[in-house]
TILUM-905002 format. One record per residue (C-alpha): x, y, z; residue in three letters. Coordinates in nm, 4 decimals, padded with zeros to 6 digits. Layout:
N
+----------+----------+----------+------+
|        X |        Y |        Z | code |
+----------+----------+----------+------+
|        X |        Y |        Z |  Ala |
...
+----------+----------+----------+------+
This chain:
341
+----------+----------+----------+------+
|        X |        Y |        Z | code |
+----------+----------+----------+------+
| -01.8025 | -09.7038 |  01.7160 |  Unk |
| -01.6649 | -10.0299 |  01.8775 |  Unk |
| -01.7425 | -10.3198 |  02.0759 |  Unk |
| -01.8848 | -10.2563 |  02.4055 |  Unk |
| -02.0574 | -10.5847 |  02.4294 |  Unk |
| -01.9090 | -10.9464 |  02.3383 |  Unk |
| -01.5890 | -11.0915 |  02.3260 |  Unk |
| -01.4109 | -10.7697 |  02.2238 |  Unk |
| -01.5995 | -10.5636 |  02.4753 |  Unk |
| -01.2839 | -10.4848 |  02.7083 |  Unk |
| -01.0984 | -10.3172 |  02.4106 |  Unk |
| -01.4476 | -10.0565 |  02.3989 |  Unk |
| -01.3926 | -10.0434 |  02.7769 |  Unk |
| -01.0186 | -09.9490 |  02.7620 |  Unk |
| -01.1198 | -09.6939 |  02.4608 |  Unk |
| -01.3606 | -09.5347 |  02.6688 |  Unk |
| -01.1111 | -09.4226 |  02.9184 |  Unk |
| -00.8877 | -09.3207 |  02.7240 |  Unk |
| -01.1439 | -09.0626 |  02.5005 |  Unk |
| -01.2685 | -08.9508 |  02.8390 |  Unk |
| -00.9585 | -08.8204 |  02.9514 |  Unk |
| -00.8832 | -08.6853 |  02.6466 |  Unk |
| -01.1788 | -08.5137 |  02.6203 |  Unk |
| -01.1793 | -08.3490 |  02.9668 |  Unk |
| -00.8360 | -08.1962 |  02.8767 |  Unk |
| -00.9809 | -08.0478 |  02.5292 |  Unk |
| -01.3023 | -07.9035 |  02.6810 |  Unk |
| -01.0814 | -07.7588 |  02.9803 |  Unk |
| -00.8489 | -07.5878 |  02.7358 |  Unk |
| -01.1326 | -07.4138 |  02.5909 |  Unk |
| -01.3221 | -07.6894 |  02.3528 |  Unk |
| -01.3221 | -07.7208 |  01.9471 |  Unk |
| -01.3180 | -07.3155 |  01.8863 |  Unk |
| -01.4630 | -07.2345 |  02.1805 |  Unk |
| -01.7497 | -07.4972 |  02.2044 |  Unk |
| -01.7241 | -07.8050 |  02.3829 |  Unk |
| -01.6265 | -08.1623 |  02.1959 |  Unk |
| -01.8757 | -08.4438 |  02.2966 |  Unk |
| -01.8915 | -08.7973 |  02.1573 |  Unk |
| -02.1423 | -09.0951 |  02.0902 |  Unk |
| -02.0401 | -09.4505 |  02.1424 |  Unk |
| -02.2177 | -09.6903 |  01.9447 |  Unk |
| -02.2226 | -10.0538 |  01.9882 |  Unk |
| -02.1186 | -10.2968 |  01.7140 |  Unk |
| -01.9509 | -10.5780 |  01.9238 |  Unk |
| -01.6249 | -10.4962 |  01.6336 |  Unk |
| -01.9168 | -10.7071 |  01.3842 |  Unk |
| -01.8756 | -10.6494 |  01.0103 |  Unk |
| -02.2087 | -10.7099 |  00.9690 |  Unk |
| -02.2998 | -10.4388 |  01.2028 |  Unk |
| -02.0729 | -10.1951 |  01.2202 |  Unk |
| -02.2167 | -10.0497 |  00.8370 |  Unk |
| -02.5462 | -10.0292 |  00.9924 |  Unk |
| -02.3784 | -09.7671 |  01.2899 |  Unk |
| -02.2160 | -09.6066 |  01.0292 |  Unk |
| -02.5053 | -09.5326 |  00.8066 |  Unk |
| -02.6623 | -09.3496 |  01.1432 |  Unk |
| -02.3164 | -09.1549 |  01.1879 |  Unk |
| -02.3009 | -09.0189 |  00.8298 |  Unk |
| -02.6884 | -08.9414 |  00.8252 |  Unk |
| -02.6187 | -08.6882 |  01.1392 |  Unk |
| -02.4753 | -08.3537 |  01.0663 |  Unk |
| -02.3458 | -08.2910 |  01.4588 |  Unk |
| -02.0951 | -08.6000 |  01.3216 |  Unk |
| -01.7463 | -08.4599 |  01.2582 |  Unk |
| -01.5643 | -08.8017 |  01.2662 |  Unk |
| -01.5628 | -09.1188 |  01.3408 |  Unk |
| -01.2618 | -09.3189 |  01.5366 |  Unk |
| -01.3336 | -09.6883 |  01.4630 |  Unk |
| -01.4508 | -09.9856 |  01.4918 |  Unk |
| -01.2603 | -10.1906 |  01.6613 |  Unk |
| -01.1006 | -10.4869 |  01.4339 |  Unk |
| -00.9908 | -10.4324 |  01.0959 |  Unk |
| -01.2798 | -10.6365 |  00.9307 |  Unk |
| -01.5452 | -10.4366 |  01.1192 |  Unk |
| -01.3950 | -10.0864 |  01.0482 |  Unk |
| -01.3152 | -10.2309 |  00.6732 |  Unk |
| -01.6903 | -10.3027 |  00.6137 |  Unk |
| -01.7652 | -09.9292 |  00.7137 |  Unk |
| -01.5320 | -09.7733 |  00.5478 |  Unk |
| -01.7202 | -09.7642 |  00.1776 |  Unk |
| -01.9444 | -09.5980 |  00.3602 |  Unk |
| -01.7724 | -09.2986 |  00.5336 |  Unk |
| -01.5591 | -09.2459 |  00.1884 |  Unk |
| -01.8746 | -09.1917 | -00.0302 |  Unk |
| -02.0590 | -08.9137 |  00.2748 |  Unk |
| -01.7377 | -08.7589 |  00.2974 |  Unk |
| -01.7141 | -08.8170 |  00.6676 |  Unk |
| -01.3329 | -08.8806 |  00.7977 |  Unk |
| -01.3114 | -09.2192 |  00.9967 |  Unk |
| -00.9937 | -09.2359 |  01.2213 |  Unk |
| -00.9011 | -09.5962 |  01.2744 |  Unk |
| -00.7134 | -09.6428 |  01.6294 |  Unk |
| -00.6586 | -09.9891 |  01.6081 |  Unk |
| -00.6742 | -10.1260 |  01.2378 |  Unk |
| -00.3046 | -10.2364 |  01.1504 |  Unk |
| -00.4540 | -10.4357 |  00.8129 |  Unk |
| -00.2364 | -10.2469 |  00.5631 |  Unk |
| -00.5604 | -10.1934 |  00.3289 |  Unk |
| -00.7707 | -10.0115 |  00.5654 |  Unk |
| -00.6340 | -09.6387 |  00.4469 |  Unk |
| -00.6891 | -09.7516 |  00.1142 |  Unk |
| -01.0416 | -09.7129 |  00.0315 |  Unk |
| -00.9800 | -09.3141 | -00.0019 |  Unk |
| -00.8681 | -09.0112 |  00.1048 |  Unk |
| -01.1143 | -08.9722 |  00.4764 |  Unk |
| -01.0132 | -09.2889 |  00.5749 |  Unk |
| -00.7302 | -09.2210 |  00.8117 |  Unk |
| -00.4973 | -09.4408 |  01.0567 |  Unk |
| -00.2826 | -09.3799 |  01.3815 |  Unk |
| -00.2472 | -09.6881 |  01.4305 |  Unk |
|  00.0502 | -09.9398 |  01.2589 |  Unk |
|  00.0345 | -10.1367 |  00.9683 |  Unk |
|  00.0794 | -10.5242 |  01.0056 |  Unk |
|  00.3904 | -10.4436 |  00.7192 |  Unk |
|  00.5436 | -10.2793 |  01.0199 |  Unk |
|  00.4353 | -10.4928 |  01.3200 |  Unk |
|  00.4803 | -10.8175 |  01.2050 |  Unk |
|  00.8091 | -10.7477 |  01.0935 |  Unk |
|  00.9185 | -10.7030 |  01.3884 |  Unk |
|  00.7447 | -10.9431 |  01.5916 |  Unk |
|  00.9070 | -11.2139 |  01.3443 |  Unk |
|  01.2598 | -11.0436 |  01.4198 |  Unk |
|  01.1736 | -11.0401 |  01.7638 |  Unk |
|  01.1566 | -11.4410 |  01.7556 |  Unk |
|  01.3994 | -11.5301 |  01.5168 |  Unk |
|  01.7115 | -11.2337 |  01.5644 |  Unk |
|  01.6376 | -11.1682 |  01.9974 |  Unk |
|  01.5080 | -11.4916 |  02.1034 |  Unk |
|  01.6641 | -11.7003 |  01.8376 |  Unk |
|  01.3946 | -11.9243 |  01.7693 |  Unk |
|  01.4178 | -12.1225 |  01.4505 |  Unk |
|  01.1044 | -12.3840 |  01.3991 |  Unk |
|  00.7886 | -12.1932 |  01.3927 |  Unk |
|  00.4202 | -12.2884 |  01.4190 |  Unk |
|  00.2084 | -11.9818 |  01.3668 |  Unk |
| -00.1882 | -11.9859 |  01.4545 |  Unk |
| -00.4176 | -11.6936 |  01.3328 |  Unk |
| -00.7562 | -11.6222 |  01.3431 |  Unk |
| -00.9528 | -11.6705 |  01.0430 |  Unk |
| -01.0198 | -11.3608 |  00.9372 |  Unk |
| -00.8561 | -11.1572 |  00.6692 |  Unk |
| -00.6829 | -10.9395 |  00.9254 |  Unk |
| -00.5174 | -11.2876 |  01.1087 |  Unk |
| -00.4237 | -11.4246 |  00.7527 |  Unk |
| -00.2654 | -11.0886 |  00.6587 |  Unk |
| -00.1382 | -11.0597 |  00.9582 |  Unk |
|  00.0374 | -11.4336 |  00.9884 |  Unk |
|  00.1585 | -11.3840 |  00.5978 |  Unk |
|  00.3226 | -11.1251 |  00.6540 |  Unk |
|  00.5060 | -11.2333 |  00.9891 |  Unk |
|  00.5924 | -11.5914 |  00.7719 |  Unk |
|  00.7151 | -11.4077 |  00.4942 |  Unk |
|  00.9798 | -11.2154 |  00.7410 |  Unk |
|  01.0451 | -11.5007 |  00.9525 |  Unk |
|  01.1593 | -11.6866 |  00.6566 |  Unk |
|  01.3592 | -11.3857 |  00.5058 |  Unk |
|  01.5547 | -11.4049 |  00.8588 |  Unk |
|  01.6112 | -11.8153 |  00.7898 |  Unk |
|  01.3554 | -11.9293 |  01.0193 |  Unk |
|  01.1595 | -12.2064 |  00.9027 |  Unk |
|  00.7882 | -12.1899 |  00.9765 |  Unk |
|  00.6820 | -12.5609 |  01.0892 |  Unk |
|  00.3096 | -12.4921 |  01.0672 |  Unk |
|  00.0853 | -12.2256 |  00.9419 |  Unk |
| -00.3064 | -12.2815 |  01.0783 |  Unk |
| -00.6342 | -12.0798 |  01.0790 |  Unk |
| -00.8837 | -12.1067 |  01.3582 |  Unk |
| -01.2364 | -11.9825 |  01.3932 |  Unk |
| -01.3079 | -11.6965 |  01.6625 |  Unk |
| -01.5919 | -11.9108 |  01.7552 |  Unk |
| -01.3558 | -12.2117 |  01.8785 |  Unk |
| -01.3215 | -12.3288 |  02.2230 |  Unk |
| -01.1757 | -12.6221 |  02.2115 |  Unk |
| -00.7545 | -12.5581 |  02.0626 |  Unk |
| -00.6454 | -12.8806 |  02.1862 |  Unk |
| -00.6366 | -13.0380 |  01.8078 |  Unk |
| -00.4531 | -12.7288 |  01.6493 |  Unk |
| -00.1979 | -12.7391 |  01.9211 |  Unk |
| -00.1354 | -13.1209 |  01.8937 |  Unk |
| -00.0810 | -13.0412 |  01.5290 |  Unk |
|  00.1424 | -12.7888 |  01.5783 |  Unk |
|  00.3293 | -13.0221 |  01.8708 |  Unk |
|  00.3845 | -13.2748 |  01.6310 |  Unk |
|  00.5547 | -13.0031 |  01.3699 |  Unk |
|  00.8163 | -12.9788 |  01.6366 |  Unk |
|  00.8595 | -12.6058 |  01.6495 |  Unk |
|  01.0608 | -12.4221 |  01.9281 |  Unk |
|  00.8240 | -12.1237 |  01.9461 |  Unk |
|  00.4253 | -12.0898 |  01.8766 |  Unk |
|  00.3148 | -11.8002 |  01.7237 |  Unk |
| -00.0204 | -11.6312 |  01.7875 |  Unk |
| -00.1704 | -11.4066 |  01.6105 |  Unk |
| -00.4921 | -11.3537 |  01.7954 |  Unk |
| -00.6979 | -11.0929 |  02.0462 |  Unk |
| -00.7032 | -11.1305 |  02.4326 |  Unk |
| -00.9625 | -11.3980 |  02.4577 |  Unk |
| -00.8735 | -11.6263 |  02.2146 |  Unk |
| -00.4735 | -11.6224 |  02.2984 |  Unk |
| -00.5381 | -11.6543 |  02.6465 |  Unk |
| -00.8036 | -11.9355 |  02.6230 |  Unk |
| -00.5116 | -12.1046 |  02.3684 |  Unk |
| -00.2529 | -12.0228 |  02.6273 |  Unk |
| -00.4483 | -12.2269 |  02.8590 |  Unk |
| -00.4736 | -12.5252 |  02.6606 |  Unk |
| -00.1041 | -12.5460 |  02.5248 |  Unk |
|  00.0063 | -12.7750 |  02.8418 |  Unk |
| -00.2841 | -13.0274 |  02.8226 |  Unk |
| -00.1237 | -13.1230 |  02.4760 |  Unk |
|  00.2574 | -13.1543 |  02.6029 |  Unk |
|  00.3936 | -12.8508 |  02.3966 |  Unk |
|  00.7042 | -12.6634 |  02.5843 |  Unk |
|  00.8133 | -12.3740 |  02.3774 |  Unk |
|  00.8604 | -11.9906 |  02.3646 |  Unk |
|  00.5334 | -11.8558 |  02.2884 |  Unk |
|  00.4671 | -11.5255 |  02.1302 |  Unk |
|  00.1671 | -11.2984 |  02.0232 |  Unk |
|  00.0787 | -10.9507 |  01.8360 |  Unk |
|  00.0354 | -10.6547 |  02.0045 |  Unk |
| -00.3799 | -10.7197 |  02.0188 |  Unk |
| -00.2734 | -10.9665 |  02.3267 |  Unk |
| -00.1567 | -10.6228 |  02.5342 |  Unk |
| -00.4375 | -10.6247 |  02.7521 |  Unk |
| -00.5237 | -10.6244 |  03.1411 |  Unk |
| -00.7943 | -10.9446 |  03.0300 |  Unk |
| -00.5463 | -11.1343 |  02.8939 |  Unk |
| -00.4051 | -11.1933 |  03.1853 |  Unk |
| -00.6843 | -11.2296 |  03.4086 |  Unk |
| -00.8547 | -11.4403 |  03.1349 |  Unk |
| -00.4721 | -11.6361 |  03.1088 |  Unk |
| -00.3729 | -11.6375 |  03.4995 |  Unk |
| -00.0098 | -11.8443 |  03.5015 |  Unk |
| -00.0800 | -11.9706 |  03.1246 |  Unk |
|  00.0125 | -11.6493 |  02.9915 |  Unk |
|  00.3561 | -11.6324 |  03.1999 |  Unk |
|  00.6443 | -11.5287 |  02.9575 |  Unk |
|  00.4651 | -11.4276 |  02.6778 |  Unk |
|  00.6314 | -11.2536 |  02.4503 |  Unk |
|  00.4278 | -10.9615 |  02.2556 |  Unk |
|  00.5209 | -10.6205 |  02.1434 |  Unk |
|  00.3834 | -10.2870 |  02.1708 |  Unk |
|  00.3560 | -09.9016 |  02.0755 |  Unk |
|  00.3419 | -09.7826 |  02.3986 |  Unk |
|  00.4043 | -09.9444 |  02.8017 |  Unk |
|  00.3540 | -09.7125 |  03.1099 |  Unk |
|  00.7355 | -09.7195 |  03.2115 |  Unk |
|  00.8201 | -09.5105 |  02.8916 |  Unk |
|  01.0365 | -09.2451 |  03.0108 |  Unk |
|  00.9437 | -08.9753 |  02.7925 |  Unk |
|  00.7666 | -08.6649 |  02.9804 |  Unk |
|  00.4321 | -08.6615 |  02.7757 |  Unk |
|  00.4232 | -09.0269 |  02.8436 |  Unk |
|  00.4945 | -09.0215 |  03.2200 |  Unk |
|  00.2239 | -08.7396 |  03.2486 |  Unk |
| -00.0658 | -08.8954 |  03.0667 |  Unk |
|  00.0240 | -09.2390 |  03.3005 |  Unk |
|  00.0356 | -09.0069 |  03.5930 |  Unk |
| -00.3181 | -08.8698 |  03.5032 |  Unk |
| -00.4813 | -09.2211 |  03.4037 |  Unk |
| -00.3375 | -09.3667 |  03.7472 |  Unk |
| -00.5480 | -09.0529 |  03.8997 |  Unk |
| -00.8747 | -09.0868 |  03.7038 |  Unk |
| -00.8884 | -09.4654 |  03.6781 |  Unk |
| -00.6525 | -09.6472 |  03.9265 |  Unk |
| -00.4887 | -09.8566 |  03.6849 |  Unk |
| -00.2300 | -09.8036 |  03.3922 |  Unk |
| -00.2850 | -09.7263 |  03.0981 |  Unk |
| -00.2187 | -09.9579 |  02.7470 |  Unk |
| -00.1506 | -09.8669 |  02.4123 |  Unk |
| -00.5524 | -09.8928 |  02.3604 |  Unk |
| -00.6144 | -09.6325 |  02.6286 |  Unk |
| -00.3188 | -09.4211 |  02.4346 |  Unk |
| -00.4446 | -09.4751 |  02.0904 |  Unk |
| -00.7703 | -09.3910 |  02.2354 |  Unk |
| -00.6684 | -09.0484 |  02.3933 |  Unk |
| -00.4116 | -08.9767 |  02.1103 |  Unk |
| -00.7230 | -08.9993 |  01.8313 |  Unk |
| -00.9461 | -08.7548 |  02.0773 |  Unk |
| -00.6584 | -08.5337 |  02.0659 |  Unk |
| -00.5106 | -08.5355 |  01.7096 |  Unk |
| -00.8739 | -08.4440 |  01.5992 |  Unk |
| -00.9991 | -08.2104 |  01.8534 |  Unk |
| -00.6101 | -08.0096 |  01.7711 |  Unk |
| -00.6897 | -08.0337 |  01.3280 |  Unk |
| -01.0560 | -07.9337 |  01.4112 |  Unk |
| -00.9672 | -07.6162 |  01.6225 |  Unk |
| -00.7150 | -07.5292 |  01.3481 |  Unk |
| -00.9958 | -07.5817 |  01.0773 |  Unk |
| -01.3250 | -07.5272 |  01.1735 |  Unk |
| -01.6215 | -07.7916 |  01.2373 |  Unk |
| -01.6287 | -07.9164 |  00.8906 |  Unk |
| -01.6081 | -08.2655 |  00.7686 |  Unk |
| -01.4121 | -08.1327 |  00.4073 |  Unk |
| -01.2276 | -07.8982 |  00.5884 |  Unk |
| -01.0968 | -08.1869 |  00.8804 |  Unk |
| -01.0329 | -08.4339 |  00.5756 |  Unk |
| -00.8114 | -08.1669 |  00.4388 |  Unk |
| -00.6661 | -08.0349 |  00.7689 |  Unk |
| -00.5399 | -08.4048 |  00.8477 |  Unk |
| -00.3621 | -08.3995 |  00.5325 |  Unk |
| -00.1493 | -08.0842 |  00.6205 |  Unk |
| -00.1386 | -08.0710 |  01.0204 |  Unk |
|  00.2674 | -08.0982 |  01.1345 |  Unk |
|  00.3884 | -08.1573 |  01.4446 |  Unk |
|  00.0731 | -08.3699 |  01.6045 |  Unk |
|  00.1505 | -08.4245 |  01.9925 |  Unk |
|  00.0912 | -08.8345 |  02.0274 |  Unk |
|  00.0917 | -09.0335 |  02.3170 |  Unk |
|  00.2583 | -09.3201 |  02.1456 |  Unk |
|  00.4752 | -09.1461 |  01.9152 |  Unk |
|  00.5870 | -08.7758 |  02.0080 |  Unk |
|  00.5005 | -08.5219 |  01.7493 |  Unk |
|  00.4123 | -08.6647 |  01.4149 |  Unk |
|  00.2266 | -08.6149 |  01.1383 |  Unk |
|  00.0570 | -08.8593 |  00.8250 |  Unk |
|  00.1757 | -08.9843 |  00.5827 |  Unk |
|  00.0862 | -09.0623 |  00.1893 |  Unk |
| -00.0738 | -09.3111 |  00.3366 |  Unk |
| -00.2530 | -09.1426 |  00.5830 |  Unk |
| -00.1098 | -09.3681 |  00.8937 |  Unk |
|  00.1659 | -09.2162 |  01.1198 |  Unk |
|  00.4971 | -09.1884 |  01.0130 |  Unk |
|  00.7454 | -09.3680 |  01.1494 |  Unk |
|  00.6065 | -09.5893 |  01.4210 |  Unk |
|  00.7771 | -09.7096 |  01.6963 |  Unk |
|  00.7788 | -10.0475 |  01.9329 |  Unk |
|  00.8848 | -10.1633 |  02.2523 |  Unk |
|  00.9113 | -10.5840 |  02.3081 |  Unk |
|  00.7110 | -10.7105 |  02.6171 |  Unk |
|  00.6874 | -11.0394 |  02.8458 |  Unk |
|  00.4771 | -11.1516 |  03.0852 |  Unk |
|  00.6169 | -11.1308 |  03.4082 |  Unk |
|  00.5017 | -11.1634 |  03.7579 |  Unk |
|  00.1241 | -11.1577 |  03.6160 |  Unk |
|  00.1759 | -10.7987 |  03.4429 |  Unk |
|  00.3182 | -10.6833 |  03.1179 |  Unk |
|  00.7007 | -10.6056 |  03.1259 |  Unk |
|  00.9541 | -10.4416 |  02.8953 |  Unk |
|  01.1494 | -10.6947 |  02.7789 |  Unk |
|  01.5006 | -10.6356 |  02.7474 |  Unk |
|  01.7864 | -10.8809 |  02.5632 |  Unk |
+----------+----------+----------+------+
């Protein structure tokens, strides 16, 4: 379940790819015990107020194992009551809100926490780039509040001083007043914490209001759109990542090499969350049986889970991925870059 239609719709198109690959690989190798795995993607535009409505269908269908998704944080957080009371194991991919694992014990995570992310993005700007005067925009959701908290908080820790602090609607067009505000706070970087369509269409707007500075946004900017969407805007912007297609590692150069085959294109660390989800359950359900206890418990005790974005792995007590790993990125030459100090 995820957004295949509205403004998200390029982060259900990115998914996609990366589940079908995956799944051709499983049902090559032999299937789920010996049957083949197949999926259903449902529609919910990453909309709280539908995505409980698409998860109501899920849990009333016994050929439903699992669920990966939704998309954003607030959309997968409004289905989650509803997963945890059918006993039906929802893996979020992209929900980095530290409280989405903690409605109960089948809601499950291989994706980051924002404790861990923004962290880092914050000592990305204030220890690497050694910016000092921060003005930090958000969406106005909980996940962009949660999200900008938390990078404030550690920003400050590291003696930055955070200029301005502002909420904007995912609904607004028109940034040019939030930017002049945060123009007139002075600050030698702007912080975004927003998805590709909104940080590009911000990116856009930041010269009309005479504001030069270092700009930087989470990882939910790391996406081919945003730079189509951003053109020459979104030059030297600074995000960070779980994953970029010039990691070295073997497992990482292989599943780039076979993207580059089936789709053309590199991969992100959507299309890897993606494929690592498909995988991580298809390997627990093989081990377990088809059985939506029995996959709730096998997540709990699997070792050694082969991951795209983080070698082998396993959960932890709070059934995310231990010990998550990033990589800084810039924009550079219109594409996504490893950035290096």
């Amino acid at each position: 379940m995820g957004p295949l239609t509205g403004d998200s719709a390029e982060y259900g198109k990115i998914w996609r790819r990366g589940f079908d690959l995956a799944l051709e690989e499983i049902n090559a190798a032999g299937g789920v015990q010996g049957r083949p795995l197949n999926y259903v993607f449902e529609d919910t535009q990453s909309d709280p107020k539908q995505s409980p409505a698409v998860a109501q269908k899920f849990v009333n269908d016994p050929r439903v194992v699992a669920v990966i998704g939704d998309f954003s944080s607030p959309a997968s957080m409004a289905a989650s009551p509803i997963f945890q009371r059918a006993g039906l194991v929802q893996l979020g991919i992209t929900n980095s809100h530290p409280d989405f694992t903690k409605t109960g014990d089948f809601i499950w995570s291989n994706s980051t926490s924002q404790t861990d992310e923004a962290p880092f993005l914050a000592r990305l700007a204030v220890e690497q780039l050694g910016r000092k005067r921060l003005a930090v925009l958000h969406q106005n959701t909980d996940w962009g509040k949660t999200t900008a908290d938390l990078f404030v908080e550690q920003a400050r820790a590291l003696g930055a001083e955070v200029v301005l602090q502002e909420a904007y609607l995912l609904t607004e067009k028109d940034f040019r007043p939030v930017l002049t505000k945060a123009r007139d706070a002075q600050p030698d970087a702007l912080v975004l914490i927003s998805y590709y369509n909104d940080g590009a269409l911000i990116a856009q707007q930041i010269p009309a209001v005479g504001l030069d500075v270092t700009v930087l946004a989470a990882s939910s900017v790391y996406s081919p759109q945003f730079l189509n969407l951003g053109g020459a805007a979104v030059e030297g912007v600074y995000t960070v990542s779980r994953f970029h297609p010039a990691d070295p590692r073997p497992e990482a150069q292989q599943f780039v090499e076979r993207f580059r085959e089936r789709y053309g294109t590199d991969p992100d660390t959507f299309a890897a969350g993606a494929y690592d989800g498909m995988k991580i359950l298809a390997a627990v359900l093989n081990r377990v049986g088809v059985d939506r206890k029995a996959l709730r418990d096998g997540l709990e005790q699997a070792e050694n889970l082969e991951t795209i974005l983080q070698g082998a792995t396993a959960f932890g007590e709070d059934r995310r991925l231990r010990n998550p790993r990033f990589v800084p990125l810039v924009v550079r030459g219109g594409a996504f870059a490893i950035w290096n100090p």
